[in-house]
N, C-alpha and C positions, 0 to 999 in steps of 0.2 A: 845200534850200539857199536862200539869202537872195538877194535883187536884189543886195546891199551884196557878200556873198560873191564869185555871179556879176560881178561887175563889178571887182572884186579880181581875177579869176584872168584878166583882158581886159589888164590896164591894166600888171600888176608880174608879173615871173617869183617875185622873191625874196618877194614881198607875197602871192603866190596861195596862197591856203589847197589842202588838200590832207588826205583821210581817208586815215586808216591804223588798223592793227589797232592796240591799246595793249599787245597784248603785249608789241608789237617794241619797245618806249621804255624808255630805262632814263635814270637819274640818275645823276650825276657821281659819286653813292658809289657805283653799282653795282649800286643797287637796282633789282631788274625790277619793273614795273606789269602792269596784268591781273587776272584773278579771281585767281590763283594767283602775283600778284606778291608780293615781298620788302619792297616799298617798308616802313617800318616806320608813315607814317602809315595805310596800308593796314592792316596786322596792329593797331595800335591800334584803329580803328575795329572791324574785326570782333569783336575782343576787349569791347570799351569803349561800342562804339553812339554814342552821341551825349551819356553820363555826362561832364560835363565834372570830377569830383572823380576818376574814373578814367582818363581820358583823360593830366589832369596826371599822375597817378601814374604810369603807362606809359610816357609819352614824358619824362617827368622822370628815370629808371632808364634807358631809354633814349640820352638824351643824356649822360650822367652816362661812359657806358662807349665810347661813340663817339663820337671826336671826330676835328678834322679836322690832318690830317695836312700837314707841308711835303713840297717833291718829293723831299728824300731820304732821310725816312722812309719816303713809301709806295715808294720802286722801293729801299730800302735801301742808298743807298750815302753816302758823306762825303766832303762836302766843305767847301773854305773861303768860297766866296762864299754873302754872304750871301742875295742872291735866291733861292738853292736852300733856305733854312730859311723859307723862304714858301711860299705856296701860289699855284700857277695852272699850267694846262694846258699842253702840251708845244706845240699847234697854234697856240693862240689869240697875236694881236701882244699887248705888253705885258699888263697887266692880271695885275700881280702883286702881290698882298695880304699882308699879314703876318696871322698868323694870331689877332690878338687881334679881328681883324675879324669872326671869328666866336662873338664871345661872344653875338651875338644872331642868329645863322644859326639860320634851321629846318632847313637844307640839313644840318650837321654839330652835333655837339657842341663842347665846352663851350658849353651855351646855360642865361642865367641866369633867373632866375623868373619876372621880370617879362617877360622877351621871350617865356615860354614860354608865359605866360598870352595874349597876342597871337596868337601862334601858334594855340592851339587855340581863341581866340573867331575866327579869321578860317578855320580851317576847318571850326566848326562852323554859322556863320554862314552859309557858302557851300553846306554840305550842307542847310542849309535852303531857302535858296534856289533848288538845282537840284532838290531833290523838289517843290517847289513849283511852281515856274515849267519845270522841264526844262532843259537845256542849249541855252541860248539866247547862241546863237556868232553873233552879228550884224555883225561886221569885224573887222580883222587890230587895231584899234588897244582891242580888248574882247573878252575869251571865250573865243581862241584862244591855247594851249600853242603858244611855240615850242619849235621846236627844231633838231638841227646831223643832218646823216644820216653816221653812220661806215661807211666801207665798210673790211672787211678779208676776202681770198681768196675775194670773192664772196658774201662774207656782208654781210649789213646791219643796223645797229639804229639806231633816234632817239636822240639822247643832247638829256634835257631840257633847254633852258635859262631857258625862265619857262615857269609855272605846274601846280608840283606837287603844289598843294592840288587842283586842279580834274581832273589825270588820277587821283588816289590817290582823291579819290570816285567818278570812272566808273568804277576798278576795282571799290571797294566795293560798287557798288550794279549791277555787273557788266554796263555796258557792255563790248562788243569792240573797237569803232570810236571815233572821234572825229576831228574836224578841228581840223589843226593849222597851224602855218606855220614858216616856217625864219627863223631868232631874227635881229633888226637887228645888227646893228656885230662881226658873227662871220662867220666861215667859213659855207659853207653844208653844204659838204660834207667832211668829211677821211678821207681815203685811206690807206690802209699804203702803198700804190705808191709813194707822193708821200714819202713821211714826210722825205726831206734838202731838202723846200722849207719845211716846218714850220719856222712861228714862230723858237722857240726853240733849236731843231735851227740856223738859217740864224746866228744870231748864237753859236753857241758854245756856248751856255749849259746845255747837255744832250748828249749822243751820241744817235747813231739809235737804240744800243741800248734806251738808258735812256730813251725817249720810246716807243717800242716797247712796252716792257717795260710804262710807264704804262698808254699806250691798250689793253691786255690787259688791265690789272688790273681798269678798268673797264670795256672791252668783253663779261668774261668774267665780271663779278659776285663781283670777289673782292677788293674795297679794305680794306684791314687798319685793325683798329679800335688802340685804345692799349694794346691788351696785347696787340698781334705775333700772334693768333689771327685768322683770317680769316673774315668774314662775304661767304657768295654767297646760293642760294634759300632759304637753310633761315634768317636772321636770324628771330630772333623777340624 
């Protein structure tokens, strides 16, 4: 561990880095990390290696059939406002998107060519970098994946929210562990127990049910892709 790191974990609660397994980590779609994660830039690489005319091909078919969803598609209900035909988290204050936002997400699909070709120079580029140099996490403001910690009934998982190029290589290249830290301008922590002080829940704009219902669908790796089938560990 770095002086920079050590002296991070002196100075900020929220700033202090902190190892953890990578299995426990999942993405906002519900994809698990690890040797044995779902992530799909995971399963591309194993597939694809570092072919970047395969790589597009894969995560091009890929994004093509997963795409991202507003919150009444994924927990399935209708309604008339429109903030609910957007996308964003049931916990998180504001920070809600409409969904054309992600025509250049790596995170979701519809993602268009050119973002796609970015996409995979910047995780090919970074996979280069870590076989080379190793995983060189030198402070909170370089290196380090954040992320938000979900607790539900005693269970826990990381839910990523920067840098999922950089866990979906230590899965690849089968790291366990990594140091991460807990993401700026979010929550750090969200609770089921808590769930009627969430965000969105507290203005109306959901029921407990249906926020509930959300943080399951990704706490439990089961975010529904655009044809109503659901992807958990088995995505490929």
């Amino acid at each position: 561990m770095s002086l920079n790191l050590i002296l991070k974990n002196i100075i900020s609660c929220k700033l202090r880095p902190i190892r953890i397994s990578i299995k426990d980590c999942i993405a906002e779609s519900g994809h698990t990390y690890g040797v044995n994660g779902s992530h799909f830039f995971i399963k591309a690489l194993q597939e694809c290696n570092d072919d970047y005319d395969r790589l597009f091909s894969y995560l091009q078919s890929y994004y093509a059939r997963f795409r991202v969803l507003s919150f009444d598609e994924a927990v399935e209900a209708k309604s008339q406002q429109n903030e609910r035909k957007m996308y964003f988290l049931p916990w998180e204050e504001e920070r809600i998107r409409p969904l054309s936002k992600f025509m250049s997400s790596h995170k979701f699909g519809p993602t268009d060519d050119e973002s796609l070709k970015l996409i995979i120079m910047r995780l090919l580029n970074l996979l280069k970098e870590i076989k080379f140099n190793g995983f060189r996490q030198f402070g909170v403001d370089k290196g380090l994946p954040q992320v938000v910690k979900m607790w539900n009934n005693g269970n826990f998982k990381y839910l990523v929210k920067d840098g999922q190029h950089r866990l979906a290589i230590a899965s690849y290249l089968k790291k366990e562990k990594i140091w991460v830290r807990y993401a700026d301008h979010f929550v750090s922590v969200i609770e089921t127990k808590n769930i009627s002080k969430w965000a969105k829940v507290r203005t109306g704009l959901v029921t407990k049910e249906e926020a509930l219902k959300y943080f399951n669908i990704i706490f439990n790796n089961k975010y529904p892709c655009a044809s109503g089938t659901l992807y958990g560990d088995k995505i490929n």
